[in-house]
N, C-alpha and C positions, 0 to 999 in steps of 0.2 A: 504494500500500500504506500501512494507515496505522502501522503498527509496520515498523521495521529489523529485518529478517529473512533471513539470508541463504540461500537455496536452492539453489547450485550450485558451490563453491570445492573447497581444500584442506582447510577446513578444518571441514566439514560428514562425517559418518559415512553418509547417504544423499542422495547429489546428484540433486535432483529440477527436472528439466527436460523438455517435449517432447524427442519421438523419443533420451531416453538407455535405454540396453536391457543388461543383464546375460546371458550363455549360461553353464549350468552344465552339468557332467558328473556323469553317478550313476554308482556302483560300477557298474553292468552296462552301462556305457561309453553308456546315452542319453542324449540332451544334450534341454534346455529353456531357454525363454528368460523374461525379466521384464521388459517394457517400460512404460516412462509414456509412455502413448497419449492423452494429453489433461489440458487444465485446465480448471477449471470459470469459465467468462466471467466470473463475479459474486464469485469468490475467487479469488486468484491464487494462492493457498497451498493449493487443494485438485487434486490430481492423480488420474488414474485412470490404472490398472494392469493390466497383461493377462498371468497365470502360461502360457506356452502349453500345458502339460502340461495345467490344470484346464476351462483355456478361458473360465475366469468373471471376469470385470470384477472388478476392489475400487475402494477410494478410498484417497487417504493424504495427508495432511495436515500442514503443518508451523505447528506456534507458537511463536515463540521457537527453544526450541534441543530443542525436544520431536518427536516425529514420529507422530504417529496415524494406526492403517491400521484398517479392517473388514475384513483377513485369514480372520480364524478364523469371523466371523458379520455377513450382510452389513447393514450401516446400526449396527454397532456399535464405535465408534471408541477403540481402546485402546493405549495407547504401549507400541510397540516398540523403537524406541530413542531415544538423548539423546544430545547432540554434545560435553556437560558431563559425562561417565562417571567416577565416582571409584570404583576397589576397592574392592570391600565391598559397595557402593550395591545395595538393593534395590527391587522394585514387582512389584505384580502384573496380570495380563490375566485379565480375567474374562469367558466366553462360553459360550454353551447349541451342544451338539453331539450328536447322538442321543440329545436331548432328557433330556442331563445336565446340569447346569449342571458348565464346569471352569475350572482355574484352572493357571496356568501360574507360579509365583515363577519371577521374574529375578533372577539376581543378576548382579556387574560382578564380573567371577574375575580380567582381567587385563587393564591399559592400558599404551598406546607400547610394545606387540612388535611383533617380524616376525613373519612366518609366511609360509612357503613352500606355496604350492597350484598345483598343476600345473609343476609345473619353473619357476614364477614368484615373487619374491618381491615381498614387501608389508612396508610399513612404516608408523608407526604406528597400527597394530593392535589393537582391543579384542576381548574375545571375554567376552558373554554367556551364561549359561548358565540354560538354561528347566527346572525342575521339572515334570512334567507332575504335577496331581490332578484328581478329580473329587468331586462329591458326590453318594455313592449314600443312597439313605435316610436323608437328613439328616446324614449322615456324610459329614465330608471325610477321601479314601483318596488315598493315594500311590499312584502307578501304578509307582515305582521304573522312571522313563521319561526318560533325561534328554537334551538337547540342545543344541548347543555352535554358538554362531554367535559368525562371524569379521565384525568390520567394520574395513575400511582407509579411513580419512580422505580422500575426496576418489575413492571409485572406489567404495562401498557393501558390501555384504557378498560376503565372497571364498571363505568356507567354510563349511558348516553338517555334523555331526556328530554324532550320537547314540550313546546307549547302547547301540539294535539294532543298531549297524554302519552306519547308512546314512552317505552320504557322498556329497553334491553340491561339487563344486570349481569357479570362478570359472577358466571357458576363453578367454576374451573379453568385452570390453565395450566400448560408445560412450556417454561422457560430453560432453553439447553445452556 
């Protein structure tokens, strides 16, 4: 590698390594998993990712202390989170999706809590928070859509919650 980059500790927010895998539970009790299923031989910093619910590949990418996935749109690489999270701190994700272009502000709402998810708890804890927009007619609209992700230091994200109620909780995980 030719930059010091670390990928898999305490003290990383998404620990990326072969076969580590995440199982969540939705409010109507079914469960899914997120695995890195692979690195790419010619970057050791780029990982691929298998949501089992969607069934579709991504990629995700670590630079420094940054983490870039093509989540939302595939071959398009936009930072989800940072291992350096300060309150306050903002950025945005920008991707075309039923051929809208939208935009998702992040902000850094809260660093080093606990939070309890599944009878479990977690500790130091950030939890981001995504604004969903889009731009219809040239106009950028708030969807008044918003979502709440839990990352614990050294185990990846543990909770993700919305303004519709949805509600995925971190039931297990294997971190190599």
């Amino acid at each position: 590698m030719s930059e010091k980059i670390i990928l898999n500790n305490e003290s990383v927010y998404y620990p990326l390594a072969l076969g580590n895998k995440w199982e969540y539970k939705q409010k109507d009790d079914t469960t899914y998993t997120n695995t890195i299923t692979g690195i790419d031989p010619q970057n050791e910093c780029l990982f691929n990712a298998l949501n089992s619910i969607t069934n579709q590949p991504s990629q995700i990418r670590k630079e420094g202390d940054l983490y870039f996935a093509d989540h939302f749109e595939k071959g398009n690489f936009q930072v989800f989170i940072k291992d350096n999270l300060k309150k306050g701190e903002q950025w945005e994700v920008k991707f075309k999706a039923n051929n809208y272009e939208n935009i998702l502000v992040i902000q850094v709402k809260e660093v080093g809590i606990s939070k309890t998810v599944e009878n479990k708890d977690y500790t130091n804890v950030a939890m981001i928070e995504a604004e969903s927009k889009l731009i219809m007619n040239g106009n950028l609209m708030s969807l008044n859509y918003f979502t709440q992700y839990y990352y614990s230091k050294g185990i990846g994200l543990v909770l993700t919650t919305s303004s519709a109620g949805d509600y995925h909780g971190l039931i297990s995980y294997t971190i190599k």
